[in-house]
C-alpha positions as CSV (number, residue, x, y, z in Angstrom):
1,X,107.0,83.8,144.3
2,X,108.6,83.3,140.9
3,X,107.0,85.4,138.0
4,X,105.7,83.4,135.0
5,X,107.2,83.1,132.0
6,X,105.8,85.1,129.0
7,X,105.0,83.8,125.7
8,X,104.4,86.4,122.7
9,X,101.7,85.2,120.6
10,X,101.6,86.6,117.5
11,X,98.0,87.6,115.6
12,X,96.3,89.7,113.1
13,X,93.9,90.6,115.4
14,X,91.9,89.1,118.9
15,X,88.8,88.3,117.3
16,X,86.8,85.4,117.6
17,X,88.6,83.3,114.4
18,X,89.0,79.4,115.0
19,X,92.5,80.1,115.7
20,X,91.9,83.0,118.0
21,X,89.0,81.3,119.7
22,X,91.7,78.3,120.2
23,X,94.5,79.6,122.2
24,X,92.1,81.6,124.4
25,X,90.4,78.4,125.6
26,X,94.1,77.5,126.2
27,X,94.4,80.6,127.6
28,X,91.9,80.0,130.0
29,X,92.9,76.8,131.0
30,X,97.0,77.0,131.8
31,X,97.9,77.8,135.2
32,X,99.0,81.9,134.7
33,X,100.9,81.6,137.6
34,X,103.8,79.4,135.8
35,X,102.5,80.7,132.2
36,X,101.5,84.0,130.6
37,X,100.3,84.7,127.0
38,X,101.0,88.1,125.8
39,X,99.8,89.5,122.0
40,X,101.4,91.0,119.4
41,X,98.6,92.0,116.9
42,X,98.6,94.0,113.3
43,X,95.3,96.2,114.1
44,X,94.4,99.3,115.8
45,X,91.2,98.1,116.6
46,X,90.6,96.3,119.5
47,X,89.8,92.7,119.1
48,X,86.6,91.1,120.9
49,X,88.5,89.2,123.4
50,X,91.4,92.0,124.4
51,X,89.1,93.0,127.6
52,X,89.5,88.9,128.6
53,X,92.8,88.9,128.0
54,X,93.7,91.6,129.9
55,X,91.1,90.3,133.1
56,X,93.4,87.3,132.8
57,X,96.6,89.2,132.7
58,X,97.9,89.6,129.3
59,X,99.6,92.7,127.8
60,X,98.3,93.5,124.5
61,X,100.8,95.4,121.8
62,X,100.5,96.4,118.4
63,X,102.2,96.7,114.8
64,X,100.4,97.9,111.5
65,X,99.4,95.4,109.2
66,X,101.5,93.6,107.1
67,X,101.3,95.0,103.5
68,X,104.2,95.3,100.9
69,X,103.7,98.9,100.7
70,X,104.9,99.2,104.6
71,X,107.6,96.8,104.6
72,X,110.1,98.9,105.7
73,X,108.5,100.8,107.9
74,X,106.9,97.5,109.7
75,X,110.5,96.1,110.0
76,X,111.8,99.3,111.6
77,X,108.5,98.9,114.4
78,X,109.3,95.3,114.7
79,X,113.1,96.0,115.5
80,X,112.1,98.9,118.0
81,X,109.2,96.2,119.6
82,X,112.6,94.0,120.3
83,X,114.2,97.1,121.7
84,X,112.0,97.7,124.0
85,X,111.1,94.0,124.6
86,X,113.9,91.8,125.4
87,X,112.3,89.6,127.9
88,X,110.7,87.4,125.6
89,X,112.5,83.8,125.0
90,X,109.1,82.0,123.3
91,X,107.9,83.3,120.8
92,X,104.4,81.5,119.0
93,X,103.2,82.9,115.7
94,X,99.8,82.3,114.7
95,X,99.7,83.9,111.0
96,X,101.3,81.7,109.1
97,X,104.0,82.6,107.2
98,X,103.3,86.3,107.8
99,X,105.1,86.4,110.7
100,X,108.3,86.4,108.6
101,X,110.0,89.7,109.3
102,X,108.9,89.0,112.9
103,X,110.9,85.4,113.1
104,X,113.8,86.9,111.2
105,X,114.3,89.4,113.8
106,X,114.0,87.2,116.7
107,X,116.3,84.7,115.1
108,X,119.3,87.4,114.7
109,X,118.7,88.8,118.2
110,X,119.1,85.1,119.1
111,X,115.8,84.4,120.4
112,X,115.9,80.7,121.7
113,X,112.5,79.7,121.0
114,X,110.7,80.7,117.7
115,X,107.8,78.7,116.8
116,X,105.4,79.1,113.9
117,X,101.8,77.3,114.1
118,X,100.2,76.0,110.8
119,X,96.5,76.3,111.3
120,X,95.3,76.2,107.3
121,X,95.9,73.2,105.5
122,X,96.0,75.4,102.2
123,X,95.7,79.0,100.9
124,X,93.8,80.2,98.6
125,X,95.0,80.8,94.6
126,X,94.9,85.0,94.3
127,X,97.2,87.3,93.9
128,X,98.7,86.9,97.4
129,X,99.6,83.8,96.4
130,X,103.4,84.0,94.5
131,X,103.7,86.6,97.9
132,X,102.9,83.9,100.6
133,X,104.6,81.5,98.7
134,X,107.9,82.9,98.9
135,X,107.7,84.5,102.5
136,X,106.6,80.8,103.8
137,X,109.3,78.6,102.1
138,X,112.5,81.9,103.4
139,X,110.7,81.6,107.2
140,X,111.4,78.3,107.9
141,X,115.0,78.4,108.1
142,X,114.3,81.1,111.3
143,X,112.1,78.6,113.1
144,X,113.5,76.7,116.3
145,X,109.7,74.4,116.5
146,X,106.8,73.7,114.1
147,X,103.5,73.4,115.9
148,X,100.4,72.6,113.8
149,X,96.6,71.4,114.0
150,X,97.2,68.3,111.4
151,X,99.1,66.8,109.2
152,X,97.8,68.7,106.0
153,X,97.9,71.9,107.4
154,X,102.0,71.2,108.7
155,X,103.4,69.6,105.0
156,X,101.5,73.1,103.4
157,X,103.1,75.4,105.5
158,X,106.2,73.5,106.4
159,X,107.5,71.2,103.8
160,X,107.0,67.5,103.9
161,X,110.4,67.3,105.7
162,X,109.9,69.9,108.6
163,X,106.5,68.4,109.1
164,X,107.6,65.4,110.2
165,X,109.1,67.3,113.2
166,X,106.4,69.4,113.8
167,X,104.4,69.0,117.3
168,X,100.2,68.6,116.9
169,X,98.8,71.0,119.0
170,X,95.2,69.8,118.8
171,X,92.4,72.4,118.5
172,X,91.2,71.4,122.0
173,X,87.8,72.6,123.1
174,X,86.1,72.6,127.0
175,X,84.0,68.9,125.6
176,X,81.3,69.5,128.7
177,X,80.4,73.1,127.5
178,X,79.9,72.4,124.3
179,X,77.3,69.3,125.0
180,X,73.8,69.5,123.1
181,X,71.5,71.5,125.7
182,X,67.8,71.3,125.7
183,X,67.2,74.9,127.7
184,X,70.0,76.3,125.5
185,X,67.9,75.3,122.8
186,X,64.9,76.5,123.3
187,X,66.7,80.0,124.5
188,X,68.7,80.9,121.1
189,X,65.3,79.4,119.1
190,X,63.4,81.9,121.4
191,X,65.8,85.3,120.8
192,X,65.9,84.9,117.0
193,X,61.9,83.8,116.8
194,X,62.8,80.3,115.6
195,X,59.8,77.4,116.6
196,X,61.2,73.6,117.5
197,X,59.3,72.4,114.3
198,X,61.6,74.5,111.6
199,X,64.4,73.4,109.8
200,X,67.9,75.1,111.2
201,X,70.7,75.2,109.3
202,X,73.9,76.9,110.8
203,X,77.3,77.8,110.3
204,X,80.1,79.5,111.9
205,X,82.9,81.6,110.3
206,X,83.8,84.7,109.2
207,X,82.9,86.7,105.9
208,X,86.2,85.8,103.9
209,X,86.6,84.0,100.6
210,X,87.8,80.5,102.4
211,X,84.4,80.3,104.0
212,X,82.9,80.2,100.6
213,X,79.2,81.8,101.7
214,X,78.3,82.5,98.4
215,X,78.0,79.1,97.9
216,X,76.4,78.0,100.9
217,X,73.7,80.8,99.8
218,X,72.9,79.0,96.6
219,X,72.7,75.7,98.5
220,X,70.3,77.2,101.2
221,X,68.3,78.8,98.7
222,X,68.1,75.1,96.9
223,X,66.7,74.1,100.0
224,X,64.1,76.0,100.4
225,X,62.5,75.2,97.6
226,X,62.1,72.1,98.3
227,X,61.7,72.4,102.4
228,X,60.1,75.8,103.2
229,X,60.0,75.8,106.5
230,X,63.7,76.0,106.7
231,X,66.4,78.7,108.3
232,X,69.7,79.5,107.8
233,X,71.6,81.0,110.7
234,X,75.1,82.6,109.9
235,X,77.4,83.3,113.0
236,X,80.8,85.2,112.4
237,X,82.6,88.4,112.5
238,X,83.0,90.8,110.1
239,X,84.8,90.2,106.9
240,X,85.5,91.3,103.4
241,X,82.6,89.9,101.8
242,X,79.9,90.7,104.5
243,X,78.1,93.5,102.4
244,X,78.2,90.9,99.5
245,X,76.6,88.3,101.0
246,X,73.7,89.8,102.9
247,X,73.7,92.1,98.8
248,X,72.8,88.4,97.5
249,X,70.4,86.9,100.5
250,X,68.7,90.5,99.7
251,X,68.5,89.7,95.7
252,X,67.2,86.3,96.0
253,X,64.4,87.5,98.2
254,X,65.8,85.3,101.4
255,X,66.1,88.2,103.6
256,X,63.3,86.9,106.1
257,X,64.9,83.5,105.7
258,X,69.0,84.2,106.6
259,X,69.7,85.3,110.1
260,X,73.0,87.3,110.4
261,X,74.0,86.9,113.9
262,X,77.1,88.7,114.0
263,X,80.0,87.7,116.7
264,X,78.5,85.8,119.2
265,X,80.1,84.6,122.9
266,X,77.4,82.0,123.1
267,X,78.4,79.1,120.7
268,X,77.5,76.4,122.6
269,X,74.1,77.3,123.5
270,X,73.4,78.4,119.4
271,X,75.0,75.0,118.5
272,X,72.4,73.1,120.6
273,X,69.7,75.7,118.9
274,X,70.7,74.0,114.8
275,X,69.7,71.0,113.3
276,X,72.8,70.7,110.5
277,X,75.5,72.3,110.2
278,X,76.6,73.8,106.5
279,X,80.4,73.9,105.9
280,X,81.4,73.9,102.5
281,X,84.7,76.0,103.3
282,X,87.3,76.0,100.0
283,X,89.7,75.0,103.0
284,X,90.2,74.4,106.7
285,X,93.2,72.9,108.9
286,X,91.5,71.3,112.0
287,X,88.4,73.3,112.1
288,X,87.3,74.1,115.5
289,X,84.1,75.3,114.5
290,X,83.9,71.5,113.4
291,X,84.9,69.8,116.6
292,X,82.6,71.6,118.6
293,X,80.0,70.9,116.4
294,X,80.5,66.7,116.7
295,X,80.4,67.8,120.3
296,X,76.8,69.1,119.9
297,X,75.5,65.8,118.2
298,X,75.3,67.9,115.1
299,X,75.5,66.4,111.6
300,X,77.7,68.2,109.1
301,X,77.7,68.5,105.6
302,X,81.1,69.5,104.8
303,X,83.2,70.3,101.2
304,X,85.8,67.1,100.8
305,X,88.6,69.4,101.0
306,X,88.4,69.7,104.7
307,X,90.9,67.2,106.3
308,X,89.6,63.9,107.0
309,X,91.1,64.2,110.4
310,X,88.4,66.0,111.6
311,X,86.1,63.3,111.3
312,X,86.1,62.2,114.9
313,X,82.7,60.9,114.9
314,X,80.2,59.7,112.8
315,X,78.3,62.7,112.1
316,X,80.4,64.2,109.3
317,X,79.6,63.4,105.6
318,X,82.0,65.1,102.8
319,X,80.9,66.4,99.6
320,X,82.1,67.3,96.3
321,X,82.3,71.4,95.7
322,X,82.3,70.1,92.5
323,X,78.6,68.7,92.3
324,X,75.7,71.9,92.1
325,X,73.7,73.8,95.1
326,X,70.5,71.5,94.4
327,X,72.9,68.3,95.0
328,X,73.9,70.0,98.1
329,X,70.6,70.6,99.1
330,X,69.0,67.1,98.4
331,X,72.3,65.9,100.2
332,X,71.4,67.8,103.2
333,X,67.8,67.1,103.5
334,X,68.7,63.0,103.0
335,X,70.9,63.3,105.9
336,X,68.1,64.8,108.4
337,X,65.7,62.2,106.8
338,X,67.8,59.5,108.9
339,X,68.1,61.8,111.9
340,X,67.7,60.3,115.3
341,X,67.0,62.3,118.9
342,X,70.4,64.4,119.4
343,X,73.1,62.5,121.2
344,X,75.7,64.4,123.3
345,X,79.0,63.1,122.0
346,X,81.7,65.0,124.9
347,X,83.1,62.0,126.0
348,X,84.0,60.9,122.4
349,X,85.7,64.1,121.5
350,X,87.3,63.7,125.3
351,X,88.9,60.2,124.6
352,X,89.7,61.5,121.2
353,X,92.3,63.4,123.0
354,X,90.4,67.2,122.3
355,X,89.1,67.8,126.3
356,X,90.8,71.2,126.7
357,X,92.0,70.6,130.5
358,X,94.5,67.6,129.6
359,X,96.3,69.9,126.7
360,X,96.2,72.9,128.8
361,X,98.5,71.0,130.7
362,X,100.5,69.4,128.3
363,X,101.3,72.7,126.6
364,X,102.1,74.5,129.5
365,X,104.5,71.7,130.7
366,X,106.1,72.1,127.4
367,X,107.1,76.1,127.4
368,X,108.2,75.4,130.7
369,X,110.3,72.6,129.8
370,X,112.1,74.9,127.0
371,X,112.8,77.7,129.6
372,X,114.1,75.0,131.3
């Protein structure tokens, strides 16, 4: 029997990030027979879904993190990782433009395949900024194929130009799983002490600046002032501002209020367990956490700089970052006023084109045909 091909996939780390989370459902869903994904990742630490991808195959390798005070000793490992790897003919790089040293290398050792993946429609202005400016606009001309999750996401990282070429990969999710559940409802409510009767607000992401959690602090705190018997449920990994935020909850005296539930490998059911979701991220490409909440029946308040693309339902309403917490919160308590009995909305996202079986398929038929 012939051996599958290989793709490298290129991350920070394994963890459960919308991107991450992405090409594992893919993962899951190619036939690993004709396809294998294999990860080249910039921690030490092992990511929450390395055990998974090694049950399903995958080899797992690792560089040191990408940092301008180890550039030259991260382009000597990334030259030796080529040395000792030349079997790979696809590469797929999932960190923007910070797989630049990587694509450079496989583009001189003539690598036929090197694709870069815009997930972000945006970065944020700090001081990485001039940095990841620079290194995104000198990758391009080592790229073979642009993959993205939208059309924002591709003209930021690509150029208006190369995104016009570049292929949607859409941020496809397993529709059925993701359905609104009663018993899973009742479950997640149960674990974290929650009755049917109270107010859940939720939201998914990790501790970093893009998620902009200090805001959605303020907000929730807005809220309960004028809806007491309201919760706020944060799911995510770790992140730089983790400490911060639960420092803040802690000030404002919402410690009894905010439940931190860490990484969690039971979205679906803790999606069916909300009653809004809270998004008012500073940016997003195609957020997954997003998708699979429209899949719950979940309305979202989101910040108006997430993509209008996502809106593949009618349960998302946008909102200015620019207008205060207690706007926010009056926003969000209007929106549950004309709340109805959750509706599953699968087959939607489905004919939408986001079931993750048909693009399984379709993206394994298309590294085979460019081995081909």
């Amino acid at each position: 029997m012939k051996d599958p091909i290989r793709v490298l996939m290129l991350f920070t780390n394994m963890n459960r990030g919308g991107a991450e989370s992405m090409v594992m459902s893919y993962y899951r869903n190619i036939d690993r027979s004709k396809v294998q994904f294999d990860f080249l990742v910039h921690r030490t630490g092992r990511g929450a879904y390395e055990d998974e991808i090694e049950q399903l195959g995958g080899r797992i390798y690792r560089l040191i993190p990408f940092h301008p005070f180890t550039f030259g000793k991260y382009k000597k490992l990334v030259r030796q990782f080529f040395n000792e790897h030349p079997e790979y003919q696809i590469i797929h790089g999932h960190c923007s433009e910070l797989g630049y040293f990587i694509y450079q290398e496989a583009s001189r050792r003539g690598i036929p395949h090197i694709i870069a993946h815009a997930h972000n429609a945006h970065a944020l202005y700090d001081l990485k900024w001039p940095f990841r400016t620079w290194f995104k606009h000198h990758m391009r001309k080592y790229l073979t194929h642009e993959f993205t999750c939208g059309q924002e996401a591709a003209v930021w990282l690509f150029g208006r130009k190369l995104a016009q070429r570049a292929v949607l990969q859409r941020n496809a999710i397993d529709t059925q799983l993701f359905s609104f559940d009663m018993s899973n409802r009742m479950q997640i409510r149960k674990e974290f002490g929650i009755p049917d009767e109270t107010l859940l607000i939720g939201h998914i992401g990790r501790f970093e600046k893009q998620k902009n959690h200090s805001f959605l602090i303020d907000v929730f705190e807005k809220v309960m002032a004028l809806y007491p018997q309201a919760r706020l449920l944060l799911v995510g990994g770790t992140g730089n501002l983790e400490t911060a935020i639960k420092s803040k909850v802690h000030k404002k005296g919402l410690t009894d209020k905010v439940i931190f539930a860490g990484t969690r490998s039971d979205v679906p059911k803790i999606l069916s367990a909300m009653d809004i979701f809270l998004f008012p991220s500073f940016m997003e490409g195609m957020s997954l956490s997003m998708l699979e909440a429209q899949c719950a029946g979940l309305p979202c308040l989101v910040s108006d700089s997430i993509p209008k693309e996502i809106s593949v339902t009618d349960l998302i309403a946008y909102y200015s970052l620019n207008r205060s917490a207690e706007d926010w919160a009056r926003r969000l308590l209007d929106i549950l006023k004309g709340k109805s009995d959750r509706k599953n909305y699968y087959k939607k996202l489905s004919e939408a084109g986001y079931d993750i079986q048909k693009n399984a398929e379709w993206l394994q038929n298309y590294y085979l045909s460019l081995v081909k």
